[in-house]
C-alpha positions in Angstrom: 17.6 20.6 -55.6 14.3 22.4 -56.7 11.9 21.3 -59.1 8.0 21.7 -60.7 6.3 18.8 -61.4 3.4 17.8 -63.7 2.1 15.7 -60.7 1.9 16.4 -57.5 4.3 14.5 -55.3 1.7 13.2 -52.5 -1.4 12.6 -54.0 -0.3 12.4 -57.5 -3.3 15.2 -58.5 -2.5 16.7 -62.6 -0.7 19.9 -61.9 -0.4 23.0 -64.3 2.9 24.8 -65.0 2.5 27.5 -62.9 0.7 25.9 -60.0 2.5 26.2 -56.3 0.1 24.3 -54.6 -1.4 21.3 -55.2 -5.4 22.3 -55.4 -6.4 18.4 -53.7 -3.9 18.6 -51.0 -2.4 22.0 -50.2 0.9 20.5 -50.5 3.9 23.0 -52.4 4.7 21.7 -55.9 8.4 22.8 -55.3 10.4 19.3 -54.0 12.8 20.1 -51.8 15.8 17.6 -50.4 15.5 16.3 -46.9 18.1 18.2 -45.3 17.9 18.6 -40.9 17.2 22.5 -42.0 14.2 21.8 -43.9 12.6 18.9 -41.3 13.1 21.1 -38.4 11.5 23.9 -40.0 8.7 21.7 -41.0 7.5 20.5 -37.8 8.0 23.8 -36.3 5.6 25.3 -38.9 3.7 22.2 -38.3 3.5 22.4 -34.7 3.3 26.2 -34.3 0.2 25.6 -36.7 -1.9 22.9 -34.2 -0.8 25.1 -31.3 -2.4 28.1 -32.2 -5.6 26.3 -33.0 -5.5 25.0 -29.7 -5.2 28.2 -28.0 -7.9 29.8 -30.3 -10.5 27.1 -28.9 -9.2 27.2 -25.5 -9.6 30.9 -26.3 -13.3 31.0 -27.6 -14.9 27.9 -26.2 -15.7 29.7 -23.5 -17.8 32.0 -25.6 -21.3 30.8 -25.8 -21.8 29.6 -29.7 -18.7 30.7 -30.9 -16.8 27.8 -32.0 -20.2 26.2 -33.4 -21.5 29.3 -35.3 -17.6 29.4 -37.2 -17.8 26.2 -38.1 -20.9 25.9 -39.9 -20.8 29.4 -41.6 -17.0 27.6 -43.0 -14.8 28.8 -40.8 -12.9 25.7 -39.7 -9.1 26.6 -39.9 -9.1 28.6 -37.4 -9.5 26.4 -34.7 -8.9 22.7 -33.9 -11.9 20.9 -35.3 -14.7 20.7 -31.9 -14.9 16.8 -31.9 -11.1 16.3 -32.1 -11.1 19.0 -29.8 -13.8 17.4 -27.7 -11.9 14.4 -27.6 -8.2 16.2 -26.5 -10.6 17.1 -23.4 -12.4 13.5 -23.3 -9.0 12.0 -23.2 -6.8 14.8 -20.6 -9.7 14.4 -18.5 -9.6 10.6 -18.2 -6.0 10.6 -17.8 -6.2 13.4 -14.9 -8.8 11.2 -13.3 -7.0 8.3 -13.4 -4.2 9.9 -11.8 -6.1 11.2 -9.2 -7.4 7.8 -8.2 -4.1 5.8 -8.8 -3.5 5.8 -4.7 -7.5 4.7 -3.8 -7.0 1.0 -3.3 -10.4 -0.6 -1.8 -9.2 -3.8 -1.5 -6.5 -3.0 1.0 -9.5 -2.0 3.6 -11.3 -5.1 2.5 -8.9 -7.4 3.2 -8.0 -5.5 6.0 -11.6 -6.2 7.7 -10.9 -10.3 6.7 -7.9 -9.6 9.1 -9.7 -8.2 12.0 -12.0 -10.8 11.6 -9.3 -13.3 12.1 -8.1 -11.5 14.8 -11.9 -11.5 16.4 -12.0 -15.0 15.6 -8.8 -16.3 17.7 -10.1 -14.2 20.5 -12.6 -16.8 20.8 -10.2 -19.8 20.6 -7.8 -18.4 23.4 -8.5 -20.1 26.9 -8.8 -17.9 29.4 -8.6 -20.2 32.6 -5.0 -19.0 33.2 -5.5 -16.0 32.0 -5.1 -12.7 34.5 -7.6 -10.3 35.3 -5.5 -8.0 33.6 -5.5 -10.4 30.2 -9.3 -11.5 30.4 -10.0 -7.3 30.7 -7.8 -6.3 27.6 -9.3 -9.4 25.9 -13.1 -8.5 26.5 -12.3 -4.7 25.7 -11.3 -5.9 22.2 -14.1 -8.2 21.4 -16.5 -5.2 22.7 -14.8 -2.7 20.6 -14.8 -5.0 17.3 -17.3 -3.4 15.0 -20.5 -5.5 14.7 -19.8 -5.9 10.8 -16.5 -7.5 11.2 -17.8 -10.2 14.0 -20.6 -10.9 11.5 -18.4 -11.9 8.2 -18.5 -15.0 8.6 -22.2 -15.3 8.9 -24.0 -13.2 7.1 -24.7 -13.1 3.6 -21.9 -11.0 1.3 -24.9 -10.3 -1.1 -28.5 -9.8 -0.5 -30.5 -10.6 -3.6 -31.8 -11.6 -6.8 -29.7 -11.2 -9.9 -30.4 -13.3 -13.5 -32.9 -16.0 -11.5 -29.9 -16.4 -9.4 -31.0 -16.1 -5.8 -28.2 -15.4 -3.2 -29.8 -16.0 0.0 -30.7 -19.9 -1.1 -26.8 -20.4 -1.1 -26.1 -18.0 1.9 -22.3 -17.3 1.6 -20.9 -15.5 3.9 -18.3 -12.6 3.1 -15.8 -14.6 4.9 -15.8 -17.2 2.7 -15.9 -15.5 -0.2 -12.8 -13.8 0.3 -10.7 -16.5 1.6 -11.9 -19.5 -0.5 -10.8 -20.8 -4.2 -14.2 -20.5 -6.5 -13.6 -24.3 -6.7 -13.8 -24.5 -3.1 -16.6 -22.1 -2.9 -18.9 -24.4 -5.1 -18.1 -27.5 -3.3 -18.7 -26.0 0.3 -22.2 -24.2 -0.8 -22.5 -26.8 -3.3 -23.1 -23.8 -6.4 -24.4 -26.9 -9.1 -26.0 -24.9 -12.0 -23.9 -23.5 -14.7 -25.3 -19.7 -14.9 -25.4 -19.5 -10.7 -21.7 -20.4 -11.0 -20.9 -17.7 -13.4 -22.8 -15.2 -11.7 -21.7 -15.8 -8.1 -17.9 -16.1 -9.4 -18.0 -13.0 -11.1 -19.7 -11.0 -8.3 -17.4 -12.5 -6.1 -14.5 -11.3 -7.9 -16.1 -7.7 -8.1 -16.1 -8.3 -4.0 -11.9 -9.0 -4.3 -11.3 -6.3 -6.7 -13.2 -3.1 -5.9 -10.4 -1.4 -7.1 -10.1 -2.9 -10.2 -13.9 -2.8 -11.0 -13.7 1.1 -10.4 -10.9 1.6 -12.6 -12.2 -0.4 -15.3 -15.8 1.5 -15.1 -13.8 4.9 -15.2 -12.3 3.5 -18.2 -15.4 2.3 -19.7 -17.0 5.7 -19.2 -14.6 7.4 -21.8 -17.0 5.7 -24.7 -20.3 5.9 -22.4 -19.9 9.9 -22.7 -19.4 9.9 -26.9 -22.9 7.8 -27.0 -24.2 10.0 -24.5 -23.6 12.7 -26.6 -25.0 11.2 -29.5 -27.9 10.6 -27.6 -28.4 13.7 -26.3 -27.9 15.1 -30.0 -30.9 13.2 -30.6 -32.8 14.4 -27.9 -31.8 18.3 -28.9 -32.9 17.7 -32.6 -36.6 16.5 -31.0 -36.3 19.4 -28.9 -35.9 22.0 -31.7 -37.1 19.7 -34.5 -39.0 22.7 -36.3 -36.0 25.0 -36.3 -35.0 22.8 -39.1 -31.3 22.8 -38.2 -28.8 19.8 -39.4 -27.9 16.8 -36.6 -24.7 18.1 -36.6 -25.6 21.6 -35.3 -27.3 19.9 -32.3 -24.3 17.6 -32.2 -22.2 20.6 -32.3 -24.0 22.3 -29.2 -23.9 19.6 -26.9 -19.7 18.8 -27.9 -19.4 22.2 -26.9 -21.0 21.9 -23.6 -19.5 18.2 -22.9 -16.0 20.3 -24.0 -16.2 23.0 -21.4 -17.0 21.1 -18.9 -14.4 18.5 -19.2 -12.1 21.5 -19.6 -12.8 23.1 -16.2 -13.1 19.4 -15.0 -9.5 18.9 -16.1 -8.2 22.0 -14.4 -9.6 21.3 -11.2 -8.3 17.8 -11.4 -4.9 19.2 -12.4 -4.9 21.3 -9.2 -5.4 19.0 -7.4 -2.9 16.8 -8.4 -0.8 19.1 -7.5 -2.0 20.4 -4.5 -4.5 18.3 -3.2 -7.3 20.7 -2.8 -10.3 20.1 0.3 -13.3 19.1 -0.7 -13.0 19.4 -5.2 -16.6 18.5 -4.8 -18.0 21.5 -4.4 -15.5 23.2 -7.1 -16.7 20.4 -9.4 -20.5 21.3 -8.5 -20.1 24.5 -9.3 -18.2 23.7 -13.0 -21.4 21.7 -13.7 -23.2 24.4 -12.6 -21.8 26.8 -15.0 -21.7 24.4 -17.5 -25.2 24.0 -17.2 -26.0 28.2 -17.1 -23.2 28.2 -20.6 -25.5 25.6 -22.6 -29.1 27.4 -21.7 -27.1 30.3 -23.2 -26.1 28.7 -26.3 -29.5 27.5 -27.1 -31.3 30.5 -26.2 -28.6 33.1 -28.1 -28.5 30.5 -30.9 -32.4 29.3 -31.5 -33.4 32.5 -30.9 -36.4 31.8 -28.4 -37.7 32.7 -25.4 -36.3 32.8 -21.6 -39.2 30.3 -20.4 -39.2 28.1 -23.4 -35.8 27.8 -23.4 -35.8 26.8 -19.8 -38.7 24.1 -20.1 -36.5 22.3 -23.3 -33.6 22.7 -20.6 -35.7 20.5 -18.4 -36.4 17.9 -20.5 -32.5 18.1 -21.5 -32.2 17.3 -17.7 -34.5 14.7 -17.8 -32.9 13.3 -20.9 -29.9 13.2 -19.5 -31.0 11.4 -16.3 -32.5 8.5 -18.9 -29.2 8.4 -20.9 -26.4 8.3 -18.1 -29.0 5.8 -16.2 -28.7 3.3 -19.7 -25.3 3.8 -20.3 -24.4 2.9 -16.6 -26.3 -0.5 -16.6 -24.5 -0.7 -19.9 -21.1 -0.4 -18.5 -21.8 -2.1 -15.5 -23.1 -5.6 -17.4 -19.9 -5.3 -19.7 -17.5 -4.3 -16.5 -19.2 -7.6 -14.8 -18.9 -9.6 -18.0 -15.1 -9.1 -18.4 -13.9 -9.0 -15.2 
């Protein structure tokens, strides 16, 4: 069954006799039954559509400027739009990352090192009066050969210094204890009275049980960290170039871009290695940034059109900028990671 309409079926727009497609929405006037034929075809359309997007940004993002010159002259069909783009990238690298880190458990060594303490410790209870020479020898060997940080856990001081007026060393818990204890029993044995020392010392004391956890949580944390770095750095550009007269969103634009590519080859390295555990992806990664680095100076030269030096002293203070920005949005994370641990 086929039909014309004097509205249009999805957005209910007037429609003209001889109108095919609805002028608000792009969607075809003719209403056609929801037979398996016509839904298949649909999302194949549909799909075949997004995919060639994709590949044209995977295509030309690696094109200084070319994905940000399209856009603002109006040419925004022909690839996916750069933030959703940007955040495809944002997210598949954040998901690669994660996977590569799902088999880094810190706690395990931590509470490993409580056990070789406890190990150290009954050392010392064993009496050694009818002991061999042989025994007393083995036994000596391993209290020499127990690492100076593991015979000092339950003595020294699991953190060293001042945080929120709370003062650490005035309470003097040991690592030992702060691993092994209940925060009820914590308080009672160091006798932890005042409301915001409590609070602080439980929470860092958890951070000291979960390692793990509190990386994983900042990696998560990080995926918004980088969109308000980017807005930031947007901000900086705009400064930068502020008598070029170009729209926040052309700045915005550039530094997408470069946040894109470099996730992108960030995410290919991390794929890699997932599968084939690669030596040292530092240096691979080093270089990405690198190149990321030598792809953005490009951009803004080619695209502001000034020159080599200038262009490298506003690259500076990008540097500089971005040294400010990821140094607030850490402390950021790090006092929300801490608060909701």
């Amino acid at each position: 069954m086929e039909s014309n309409n004097q509205k249009c079926l999805n957005c209910s727009t007037e429609l003209d006799q001889n109108t095919k497609f609805c002028p608000n929405c792009g969607q075809s006037v003719k209403f056609k039954n929801l037979s398996i034929r016509f839904v298949l075809s649909t999302f194949v359309e549909t799909f075949l559509n997004f995919d060639s997007k994709l590949v044209h940004s995977f295509k030309d993002i690696l094109i200084p400027n070319a994905i940000t010159k399209s856009f603002i002259a109006g040419k925004r069909s022909y690839y996916l739009h750069p933030f959703r783009f940007y955040f495809f990238c944002l997210i598949a690298g954040f998901t690669l990352l994660a996977l590569n880190t799902r088999h880094l458990n810190i706690n395990v060594k931590q509470a490993d090192m409580v056990g070789k303490y406890e190990q150290y410790a009954m050392m010392d209870t064993l009496h050694l009066s009818n002991k061999s020479s042989c025994e007393k020898a083995v036994l000596d060997s391993l209290r020499e050969h127990t690492p100076n940080r593991i015979k000092k856990l339950a003595v020294d001081t699991f953190i060293d210094f001042k945080v929120m007026g709370t003062e650490f060393k005035d309470y003097g818990i040991s690592t030992y204890d702060a691993f092994k204890l209940s925060e009820k029993e914590l308080d009672e044995k160091y006798k932890i009275t005042k409301r915001l020392d409590r609070l602080i010392i439980h929470q860092f004391v958890r951070m000291q049980k979960d390692q793990g956890g509190v990386l994983k949580s900042g990696i998560a944390n990080m995926l918004w960290g980088i969109l308000l770095l980017t807005v930031f750095m947007a901000l900086v550009l705009s400064v930068l170039y502020i008598r070029h007269g170009s729209y926040f969103v052309e700045h915005l634009l550039h530094i997408s871009n470069f946040h894109t590519l470099g996730l992108l080859l960030i995410s290919i390295l991390l794929l890699i290695n997932l599968i084939f555990d690669i030596p040292d992806p530092e240096i691979y990664a080093n270089f990405i940034i690198l190149g990321s680095i030598v792809y953005l100076f490009t951009c803004l030269k080619r695209y502001y059109n000034q020159g080599f030096w200038v262009t490298l002293i506003k690259m500076g203070v990008l540097g500089f900028g971005y040294i400010f920005g990821i140094a607030i949005i850490l402390v950021i994370i790090g006092i929300f990671t801490f608060l909701i641990l």
